[in-house]
N, CA, C and O atoms as a MOPAC input file, in Angstrom:
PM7 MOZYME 1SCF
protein

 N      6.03400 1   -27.37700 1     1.82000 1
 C      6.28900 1   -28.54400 1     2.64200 1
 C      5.14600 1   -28.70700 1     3.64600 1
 O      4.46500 1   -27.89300 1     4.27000 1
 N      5.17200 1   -29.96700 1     3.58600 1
 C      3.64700 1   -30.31400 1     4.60800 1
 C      4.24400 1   -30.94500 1     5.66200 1
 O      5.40800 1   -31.34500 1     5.69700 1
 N      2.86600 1   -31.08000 1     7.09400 1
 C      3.88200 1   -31.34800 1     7.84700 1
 C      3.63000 1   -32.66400 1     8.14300 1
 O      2.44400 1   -32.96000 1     8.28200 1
 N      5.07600 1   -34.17500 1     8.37200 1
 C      4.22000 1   -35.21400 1     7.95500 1
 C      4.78600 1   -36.41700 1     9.49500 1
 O      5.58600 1   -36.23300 1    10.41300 1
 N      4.18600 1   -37.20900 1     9.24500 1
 C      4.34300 1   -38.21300 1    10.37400 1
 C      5.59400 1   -38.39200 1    11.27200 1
 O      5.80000 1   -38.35200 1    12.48500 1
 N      6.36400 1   -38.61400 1    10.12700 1
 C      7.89100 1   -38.34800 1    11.06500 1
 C      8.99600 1   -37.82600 1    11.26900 1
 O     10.16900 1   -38.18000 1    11.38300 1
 N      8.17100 1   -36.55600 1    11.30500 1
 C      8.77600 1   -35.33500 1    11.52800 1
 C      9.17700 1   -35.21900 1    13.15000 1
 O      8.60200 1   -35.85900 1    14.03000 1
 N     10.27000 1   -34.28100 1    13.37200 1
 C     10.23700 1   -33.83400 1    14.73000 1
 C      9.71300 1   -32.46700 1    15.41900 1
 O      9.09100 1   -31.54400 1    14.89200 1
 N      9.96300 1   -32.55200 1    16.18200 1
 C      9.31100 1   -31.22800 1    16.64800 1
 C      9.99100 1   -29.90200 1    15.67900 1
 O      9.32900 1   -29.19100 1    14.92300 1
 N     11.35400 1   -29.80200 1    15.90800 1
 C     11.93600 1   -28.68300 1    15.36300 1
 C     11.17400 1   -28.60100 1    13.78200 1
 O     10.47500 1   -27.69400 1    13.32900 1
 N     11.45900 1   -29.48500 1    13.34600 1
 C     11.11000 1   -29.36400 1    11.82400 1
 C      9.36300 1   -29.39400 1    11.35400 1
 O      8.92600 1   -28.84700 1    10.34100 1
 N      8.84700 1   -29.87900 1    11.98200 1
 C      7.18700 1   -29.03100 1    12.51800 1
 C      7.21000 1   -27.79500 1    12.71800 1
 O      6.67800 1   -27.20300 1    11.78000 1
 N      7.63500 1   -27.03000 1    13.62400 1
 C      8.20000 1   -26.02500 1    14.04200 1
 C      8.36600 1   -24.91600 1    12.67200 1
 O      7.77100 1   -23.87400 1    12.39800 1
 N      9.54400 1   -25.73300 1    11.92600 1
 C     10.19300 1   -24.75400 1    10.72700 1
 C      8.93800 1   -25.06400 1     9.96300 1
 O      8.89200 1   -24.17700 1     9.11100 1
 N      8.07800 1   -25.70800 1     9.83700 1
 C      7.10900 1   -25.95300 1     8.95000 1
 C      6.03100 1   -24.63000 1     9.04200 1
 O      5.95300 1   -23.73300 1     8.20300 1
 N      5.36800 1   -24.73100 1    10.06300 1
 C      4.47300 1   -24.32400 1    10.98600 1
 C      5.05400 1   -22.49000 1    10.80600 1
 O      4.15100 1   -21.81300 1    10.31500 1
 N      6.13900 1   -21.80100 1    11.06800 1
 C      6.88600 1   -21.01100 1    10.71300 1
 C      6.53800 1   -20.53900 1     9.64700 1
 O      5.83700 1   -19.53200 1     9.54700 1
 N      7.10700 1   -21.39300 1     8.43400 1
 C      6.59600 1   -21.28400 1     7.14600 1
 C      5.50200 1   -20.84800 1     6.53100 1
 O      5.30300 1   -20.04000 1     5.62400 1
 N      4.91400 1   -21.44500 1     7.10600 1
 C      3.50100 1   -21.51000 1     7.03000 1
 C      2.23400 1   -19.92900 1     6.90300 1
 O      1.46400 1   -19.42200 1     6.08700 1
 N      2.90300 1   -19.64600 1     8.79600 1
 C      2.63500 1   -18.72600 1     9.06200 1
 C      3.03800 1   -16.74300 1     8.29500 1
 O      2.43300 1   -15.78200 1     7.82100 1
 N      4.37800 1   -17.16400 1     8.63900 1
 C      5.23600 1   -16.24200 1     7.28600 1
 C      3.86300 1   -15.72700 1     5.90600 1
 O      3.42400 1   -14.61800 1     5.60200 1
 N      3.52000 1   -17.25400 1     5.32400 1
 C      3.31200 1   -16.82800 1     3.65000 1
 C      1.68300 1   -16.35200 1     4.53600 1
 O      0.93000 1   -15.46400 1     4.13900 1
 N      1.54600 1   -16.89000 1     5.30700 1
 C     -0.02500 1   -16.56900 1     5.33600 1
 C     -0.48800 1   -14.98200 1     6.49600 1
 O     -1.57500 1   -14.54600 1     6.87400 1
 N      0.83700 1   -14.56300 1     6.71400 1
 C      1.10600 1   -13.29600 1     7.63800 1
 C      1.06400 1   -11.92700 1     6.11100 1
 O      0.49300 1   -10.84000 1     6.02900 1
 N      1.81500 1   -12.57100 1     5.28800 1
 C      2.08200 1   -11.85900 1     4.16200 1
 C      0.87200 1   -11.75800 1     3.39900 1
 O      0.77500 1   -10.60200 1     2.98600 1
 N     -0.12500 1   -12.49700 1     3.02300 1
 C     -1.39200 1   -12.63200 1     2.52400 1
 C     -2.17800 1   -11.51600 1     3.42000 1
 O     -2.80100 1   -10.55600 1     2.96600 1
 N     -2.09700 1   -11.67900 1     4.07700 1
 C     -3.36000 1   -10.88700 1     5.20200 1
 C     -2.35600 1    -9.53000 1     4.87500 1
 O     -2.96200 1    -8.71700 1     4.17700 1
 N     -1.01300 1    -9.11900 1     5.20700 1
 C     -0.91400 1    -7.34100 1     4.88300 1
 C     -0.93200 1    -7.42800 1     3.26800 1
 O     -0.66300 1    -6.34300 1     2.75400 1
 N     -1.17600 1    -8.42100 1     2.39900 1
 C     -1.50300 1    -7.28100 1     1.12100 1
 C     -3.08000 1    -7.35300 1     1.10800 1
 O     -3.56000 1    -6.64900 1     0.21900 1
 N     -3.98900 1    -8.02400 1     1.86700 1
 C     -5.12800 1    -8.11600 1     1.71100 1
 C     -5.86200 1    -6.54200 1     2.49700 1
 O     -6.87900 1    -5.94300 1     2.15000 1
 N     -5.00900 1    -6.25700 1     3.50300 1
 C     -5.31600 1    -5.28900 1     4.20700 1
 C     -4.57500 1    -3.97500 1     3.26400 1
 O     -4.95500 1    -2.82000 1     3.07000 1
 N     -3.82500 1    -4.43800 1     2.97400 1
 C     -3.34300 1    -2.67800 1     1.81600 1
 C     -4.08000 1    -2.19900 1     0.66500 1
 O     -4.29800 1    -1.08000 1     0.20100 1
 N     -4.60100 1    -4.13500 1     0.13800 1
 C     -5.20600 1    -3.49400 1    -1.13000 1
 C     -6.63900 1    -2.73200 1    -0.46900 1
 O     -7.08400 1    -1.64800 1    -0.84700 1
 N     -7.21400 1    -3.59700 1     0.60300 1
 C     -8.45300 1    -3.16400 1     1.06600 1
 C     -8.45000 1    -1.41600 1     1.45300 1
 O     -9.41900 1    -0.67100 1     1.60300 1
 N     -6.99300 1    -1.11700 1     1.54300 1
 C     -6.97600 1     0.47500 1     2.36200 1
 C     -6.89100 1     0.90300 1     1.11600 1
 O     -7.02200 1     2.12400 1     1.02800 1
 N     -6.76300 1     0.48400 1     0.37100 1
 C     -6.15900 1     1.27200 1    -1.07500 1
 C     -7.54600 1     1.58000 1    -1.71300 1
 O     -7.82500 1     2.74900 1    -1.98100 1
 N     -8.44200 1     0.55100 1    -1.96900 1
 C     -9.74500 1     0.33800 1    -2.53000 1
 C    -10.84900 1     1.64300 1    -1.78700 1
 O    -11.61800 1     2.43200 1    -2.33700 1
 N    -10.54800 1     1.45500 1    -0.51100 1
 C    -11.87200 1     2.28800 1    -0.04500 1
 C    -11.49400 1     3.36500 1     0.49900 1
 O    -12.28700 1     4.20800 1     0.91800 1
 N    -10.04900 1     3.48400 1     0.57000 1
 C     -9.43000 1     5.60600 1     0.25100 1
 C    -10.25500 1     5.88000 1    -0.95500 1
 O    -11.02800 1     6.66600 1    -0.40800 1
 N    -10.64500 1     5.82900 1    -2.10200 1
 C    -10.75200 1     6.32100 1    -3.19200 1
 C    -12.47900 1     6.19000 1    -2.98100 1
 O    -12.94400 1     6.87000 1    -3.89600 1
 N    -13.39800 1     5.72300 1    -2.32800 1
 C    -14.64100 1     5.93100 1    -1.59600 1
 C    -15.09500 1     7.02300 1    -1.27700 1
 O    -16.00700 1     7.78400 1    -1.59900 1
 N    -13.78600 1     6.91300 1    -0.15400 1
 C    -14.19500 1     7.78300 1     0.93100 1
 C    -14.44100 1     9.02800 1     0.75400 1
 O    -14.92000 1     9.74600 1     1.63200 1
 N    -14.07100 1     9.49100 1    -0.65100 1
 C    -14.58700 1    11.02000 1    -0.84500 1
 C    -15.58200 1    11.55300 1    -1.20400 1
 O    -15.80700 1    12.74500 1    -1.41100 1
 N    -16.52800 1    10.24600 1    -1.33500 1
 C    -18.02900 1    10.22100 1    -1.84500 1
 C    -19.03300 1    10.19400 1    -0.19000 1
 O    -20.26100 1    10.22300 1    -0.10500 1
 N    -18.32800 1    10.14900 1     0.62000 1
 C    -19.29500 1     9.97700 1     2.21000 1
 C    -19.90400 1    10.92100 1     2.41200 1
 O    -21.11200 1    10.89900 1     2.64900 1
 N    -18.91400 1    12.38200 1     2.34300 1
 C    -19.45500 1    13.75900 1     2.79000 1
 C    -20.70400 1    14.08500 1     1.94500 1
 O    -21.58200 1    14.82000 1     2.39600 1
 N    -20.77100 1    13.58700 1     0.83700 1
 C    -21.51300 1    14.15400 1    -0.56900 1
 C    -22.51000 1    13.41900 1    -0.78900 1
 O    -22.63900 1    12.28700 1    -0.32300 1
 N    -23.58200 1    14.18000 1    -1.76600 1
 C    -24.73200 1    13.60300 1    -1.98700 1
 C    -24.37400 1    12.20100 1    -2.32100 1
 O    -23.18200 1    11.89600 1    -2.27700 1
 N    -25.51400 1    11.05400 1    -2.74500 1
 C    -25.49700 1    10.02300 1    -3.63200 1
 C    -25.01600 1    10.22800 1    -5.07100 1
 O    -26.01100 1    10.85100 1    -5.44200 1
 N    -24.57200 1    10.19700 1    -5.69800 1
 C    -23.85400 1    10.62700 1    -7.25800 1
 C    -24.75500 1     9.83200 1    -8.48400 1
 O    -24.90300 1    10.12100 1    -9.67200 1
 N    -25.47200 1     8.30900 1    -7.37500 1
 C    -26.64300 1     7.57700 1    -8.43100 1
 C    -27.73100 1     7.89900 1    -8.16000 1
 O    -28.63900 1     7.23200 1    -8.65500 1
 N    -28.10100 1     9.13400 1    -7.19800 1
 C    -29.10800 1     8.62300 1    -7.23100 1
 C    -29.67600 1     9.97400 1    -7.42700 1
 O    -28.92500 1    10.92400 1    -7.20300 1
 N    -31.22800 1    10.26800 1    -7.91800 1
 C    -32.00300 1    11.88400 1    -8.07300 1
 C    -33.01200 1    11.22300 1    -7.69100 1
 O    -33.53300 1    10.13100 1    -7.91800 1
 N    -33.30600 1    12.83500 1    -6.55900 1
 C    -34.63100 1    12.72700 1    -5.74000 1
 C    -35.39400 1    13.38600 1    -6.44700 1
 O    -36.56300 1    13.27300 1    -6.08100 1
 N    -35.23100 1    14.08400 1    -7.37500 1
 C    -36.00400 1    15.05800 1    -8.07300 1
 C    -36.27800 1    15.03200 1    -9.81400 1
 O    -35.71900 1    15.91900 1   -10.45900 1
 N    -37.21100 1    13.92600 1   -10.62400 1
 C    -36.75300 1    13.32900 1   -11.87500 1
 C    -36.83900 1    14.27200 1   -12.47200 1
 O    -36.08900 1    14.13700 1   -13.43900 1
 N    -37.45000 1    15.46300 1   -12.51200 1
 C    -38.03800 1    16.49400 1   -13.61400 1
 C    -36.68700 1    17.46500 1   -13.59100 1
 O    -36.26700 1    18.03000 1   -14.60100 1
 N    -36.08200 1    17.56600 1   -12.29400 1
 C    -34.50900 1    18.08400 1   -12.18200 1
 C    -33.64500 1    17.43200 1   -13.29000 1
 O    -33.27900 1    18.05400 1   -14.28800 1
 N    -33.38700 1    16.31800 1   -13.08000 1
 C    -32.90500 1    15.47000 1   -13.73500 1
 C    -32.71900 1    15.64400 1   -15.04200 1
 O    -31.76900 1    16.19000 1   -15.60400 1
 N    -33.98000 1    14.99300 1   -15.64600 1
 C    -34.30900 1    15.68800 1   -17.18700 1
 C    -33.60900 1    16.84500 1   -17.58100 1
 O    -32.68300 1    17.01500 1   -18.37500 1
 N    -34.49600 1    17.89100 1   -16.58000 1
 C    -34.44400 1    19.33000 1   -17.37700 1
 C    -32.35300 1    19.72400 1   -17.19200 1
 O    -31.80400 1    20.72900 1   -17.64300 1
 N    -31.88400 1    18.95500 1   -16.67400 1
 C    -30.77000 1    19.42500 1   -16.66800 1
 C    -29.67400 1    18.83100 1   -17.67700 1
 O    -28.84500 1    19.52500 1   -18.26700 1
 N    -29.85200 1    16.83500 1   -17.83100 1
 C    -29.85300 1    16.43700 1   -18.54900 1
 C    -30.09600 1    16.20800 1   -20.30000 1
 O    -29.42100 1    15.77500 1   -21.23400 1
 N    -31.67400 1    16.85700 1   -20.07900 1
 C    -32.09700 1    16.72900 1   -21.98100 1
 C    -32.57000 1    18.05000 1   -21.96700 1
 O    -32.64500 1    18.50900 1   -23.10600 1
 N    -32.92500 1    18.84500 1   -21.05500 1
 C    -33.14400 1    20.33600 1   -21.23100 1
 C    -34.28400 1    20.51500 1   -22.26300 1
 O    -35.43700 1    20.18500 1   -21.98200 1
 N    -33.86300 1    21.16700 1   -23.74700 1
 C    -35.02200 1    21.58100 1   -24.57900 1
 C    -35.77400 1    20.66300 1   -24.90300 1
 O    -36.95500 1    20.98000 1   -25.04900 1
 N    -35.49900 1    19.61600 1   -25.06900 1
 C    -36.30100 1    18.16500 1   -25.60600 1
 C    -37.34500 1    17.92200 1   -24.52200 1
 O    -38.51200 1    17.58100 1   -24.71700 1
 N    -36.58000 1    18.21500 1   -23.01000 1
 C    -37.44100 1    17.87500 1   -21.63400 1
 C    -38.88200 1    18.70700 1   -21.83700 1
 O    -40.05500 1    18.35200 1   -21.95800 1
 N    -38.18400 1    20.00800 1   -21.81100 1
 C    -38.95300 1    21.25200 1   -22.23200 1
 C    -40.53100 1    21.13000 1   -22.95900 1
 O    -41.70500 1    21.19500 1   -22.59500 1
 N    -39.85500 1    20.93900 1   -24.05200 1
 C    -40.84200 1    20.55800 1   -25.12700 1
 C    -41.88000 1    19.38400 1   -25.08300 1
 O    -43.03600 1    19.44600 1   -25.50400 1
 N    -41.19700 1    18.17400 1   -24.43200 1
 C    -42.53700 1    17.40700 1   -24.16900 1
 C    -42.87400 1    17.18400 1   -23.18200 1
 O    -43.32500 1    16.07800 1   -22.88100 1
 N    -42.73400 1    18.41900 1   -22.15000 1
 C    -43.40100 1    18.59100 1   -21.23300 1
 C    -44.62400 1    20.15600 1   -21.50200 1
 O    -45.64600 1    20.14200 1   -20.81700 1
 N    -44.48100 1    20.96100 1   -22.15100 1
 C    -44.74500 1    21.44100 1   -22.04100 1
 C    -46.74200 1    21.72200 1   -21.94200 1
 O    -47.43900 1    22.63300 1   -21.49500 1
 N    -47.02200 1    20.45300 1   -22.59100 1
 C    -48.42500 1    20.24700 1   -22.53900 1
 C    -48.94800 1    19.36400 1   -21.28800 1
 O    -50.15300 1    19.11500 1   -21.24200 1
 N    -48.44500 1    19.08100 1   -20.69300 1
 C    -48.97700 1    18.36000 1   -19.77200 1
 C    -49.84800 1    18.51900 1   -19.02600 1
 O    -50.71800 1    17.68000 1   -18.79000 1
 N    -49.73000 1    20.08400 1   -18.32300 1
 C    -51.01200 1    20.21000 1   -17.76400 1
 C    -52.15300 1    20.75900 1   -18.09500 1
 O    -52.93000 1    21.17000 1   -17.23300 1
 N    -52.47500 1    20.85800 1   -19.77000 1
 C    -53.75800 1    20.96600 1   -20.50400 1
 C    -54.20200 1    20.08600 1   -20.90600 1
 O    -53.78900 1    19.38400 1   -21.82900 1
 N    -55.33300 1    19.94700 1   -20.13400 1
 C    -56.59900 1    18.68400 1   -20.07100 1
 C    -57.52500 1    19.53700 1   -20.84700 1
 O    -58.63700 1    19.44700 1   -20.32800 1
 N    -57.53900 1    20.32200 1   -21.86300 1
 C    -58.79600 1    21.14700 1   -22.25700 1
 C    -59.00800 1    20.60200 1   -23.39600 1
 O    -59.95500 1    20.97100 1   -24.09000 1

């Protein structure tokens, strides 16, 4: 219900009420889902980055290991 020209106060009122109600209710599930969403975050704060490696050759060698190994292993013969 909208609120319309010749209306009275009271029934503005119950409008306005209304109103408020559905849009009181919007905002606590917007705020629950939001608490809900970034509990499940928050256990990543204390802890490293999980995307990201500072160290690529770490990476690799932990990741592809013998393969890493192997074509690395010439790298530093320039002879």
């Amino acid at each position: 219900m909208n609120i319309e020209k010749g209306m009275t106060q009271s029934e503005r009122m119950a409008v306005i009420r209304e109103h408020a109600q559905k849009f009181n209710k919007k905002l606590k599930r917007n705020q629950r889902v939001r608490k809900t969403e970034t509990v499940s975050l928050d256990k990543y704060t204390n802890q490293e980055n999980i995307n990201h490696w500072t160290d690529a050759s770490q990476y690799a060698n932990q990741y592809y290991g013998d393969v890493y190994r192997q074509t690395t292993r010439y790298d530093n013969d320039w002879d």
